[in-house]
C-alpha positions as CSV (number, residue, x, y, z in Angstrom):
1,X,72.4,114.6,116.0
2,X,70.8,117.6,115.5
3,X,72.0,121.1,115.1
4,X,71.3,122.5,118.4
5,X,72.9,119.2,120.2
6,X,76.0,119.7,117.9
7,X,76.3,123.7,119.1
8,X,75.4,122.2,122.6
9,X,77.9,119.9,122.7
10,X,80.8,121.8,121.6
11,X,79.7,124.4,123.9
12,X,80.1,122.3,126.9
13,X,84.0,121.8,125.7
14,X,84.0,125.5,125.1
15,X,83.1,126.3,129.2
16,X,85.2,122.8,130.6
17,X,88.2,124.4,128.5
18,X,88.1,127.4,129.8
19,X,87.7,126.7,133.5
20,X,91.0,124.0,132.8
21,X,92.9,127.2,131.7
22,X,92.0,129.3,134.6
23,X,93.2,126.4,137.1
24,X,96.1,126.0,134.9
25,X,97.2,129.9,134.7
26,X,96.8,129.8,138.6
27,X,99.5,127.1,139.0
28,X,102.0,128.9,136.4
29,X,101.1,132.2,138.3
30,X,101.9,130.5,142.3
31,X,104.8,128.1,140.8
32,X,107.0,130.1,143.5
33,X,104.5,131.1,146.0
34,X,106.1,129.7,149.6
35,X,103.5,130.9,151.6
36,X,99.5,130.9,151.7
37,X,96.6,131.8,153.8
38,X,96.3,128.1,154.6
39,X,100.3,128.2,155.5
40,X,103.0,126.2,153.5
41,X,103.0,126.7,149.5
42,X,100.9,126.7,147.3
43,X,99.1,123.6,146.3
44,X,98.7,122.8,142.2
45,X,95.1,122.3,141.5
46,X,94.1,119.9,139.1
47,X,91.1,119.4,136.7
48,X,88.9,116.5,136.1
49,X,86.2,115.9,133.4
50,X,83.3,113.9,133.4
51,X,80.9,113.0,129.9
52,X,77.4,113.9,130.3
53,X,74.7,112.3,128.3
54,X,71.0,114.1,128.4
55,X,69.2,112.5,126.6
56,X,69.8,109.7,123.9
57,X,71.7,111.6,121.3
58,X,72.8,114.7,123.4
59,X,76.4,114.8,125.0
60,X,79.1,116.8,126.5
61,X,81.5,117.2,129.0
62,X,81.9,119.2,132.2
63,X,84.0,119.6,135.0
64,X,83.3,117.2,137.3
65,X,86.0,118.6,140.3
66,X,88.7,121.0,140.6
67,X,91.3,118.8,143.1
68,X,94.6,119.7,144.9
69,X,97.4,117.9,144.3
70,X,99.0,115.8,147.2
71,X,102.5,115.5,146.0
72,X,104.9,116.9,148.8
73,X,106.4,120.4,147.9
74,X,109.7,120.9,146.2
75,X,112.3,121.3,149.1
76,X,115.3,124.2,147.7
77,X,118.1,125.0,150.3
78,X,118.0,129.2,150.6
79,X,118.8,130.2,154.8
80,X,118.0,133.3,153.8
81,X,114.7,133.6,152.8
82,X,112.0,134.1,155.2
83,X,110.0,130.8,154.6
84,X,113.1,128.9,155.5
85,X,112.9,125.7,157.9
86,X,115.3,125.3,160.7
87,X,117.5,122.9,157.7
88,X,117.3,126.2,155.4
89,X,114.9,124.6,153.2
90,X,112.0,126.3,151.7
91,X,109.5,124.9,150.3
92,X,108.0,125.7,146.8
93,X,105.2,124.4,145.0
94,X,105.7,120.9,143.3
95,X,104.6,122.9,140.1
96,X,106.4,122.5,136.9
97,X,106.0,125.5,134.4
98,X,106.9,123.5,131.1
99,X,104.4,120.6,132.1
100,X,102.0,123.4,133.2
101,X,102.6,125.6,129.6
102,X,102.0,121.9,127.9
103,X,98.9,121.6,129.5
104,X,97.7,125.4,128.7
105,X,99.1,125.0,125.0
106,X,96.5,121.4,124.7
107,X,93.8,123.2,126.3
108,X,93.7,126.1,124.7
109,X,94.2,123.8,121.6
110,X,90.9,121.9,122.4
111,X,89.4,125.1,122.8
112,X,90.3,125.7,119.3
113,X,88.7,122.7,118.0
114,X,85.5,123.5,120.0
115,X,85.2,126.7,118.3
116,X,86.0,125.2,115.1
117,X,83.5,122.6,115.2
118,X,80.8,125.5,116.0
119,X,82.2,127.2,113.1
120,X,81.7,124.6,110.7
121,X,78.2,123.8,111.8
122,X,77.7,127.1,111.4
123,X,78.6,127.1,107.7
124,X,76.7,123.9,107.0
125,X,73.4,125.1,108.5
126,X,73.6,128.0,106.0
127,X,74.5,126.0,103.0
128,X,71.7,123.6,103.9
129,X,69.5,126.9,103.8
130,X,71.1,128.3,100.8
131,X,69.8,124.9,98.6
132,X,66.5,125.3,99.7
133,X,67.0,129.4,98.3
134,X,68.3,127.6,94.8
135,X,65.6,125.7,94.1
């Protein structure tokens, strides 16, 4: 694997990461939103990633769709809020903040890595050059 493919590759975790944490910050930030344009609450999005190969030695990932989620929404008895049913149900987003914070914290973990893995390329593409300024 070359150099560029390794600075491609990591790259391509670098962008898939950060669109997962901008889906993921959205959820946290609508956890208790009752009402949309669309009507009802707020729908949890979910990301999924797909590998890409170009090439024979070149990789990656990307995000292969952003999806709602289709679990029913989290039913909470309050008669006096304005969203109420006719029961005095509301319904809230089937959003869970710790699983959602969980999710943020390994994202933003693999993020990390990404960068790291840049990094260290980095350092070994210059200690590859500094031999050849030895000699």
């Amino acid at each position: 694997m070359s150099f560029f493919n390794i600075l491609d590759t990591a790259a391509t975790g670098l962008s898939a990461q950060r669109i997962r944490m901008s889906v993921l910050s959205s959820n946290l930030a609508n956890a208790n939103t009752t009402r949309t344009e669309d009507g009802g609450p707020y729908r949890k999005k979910n990301v999924i990633f797909k590998q890409v190969l170009q090439g024979v030695h070149k990789g990656g990932v990307q995000v292969d769709r952003i999806y709602e989620d289709t679990k029913p929404p989290r039913l909470q008895y309050d008669p006096s809020h304005p969203d109420a049913n006719e029961e005095g149900y509301v319904a809230y987003p089937n959003i869970s903040p710790v699983e959602e914070m969980i999710n943020l914290l390994e994202s933003a973990r693999s993020y990390e890595a990404n960068i790291s893995t840049i990094t260290t390329a980095k350092q070994l593409a210059n200690a590859a050059l500094g031999i050849g300024r030895a000699q």
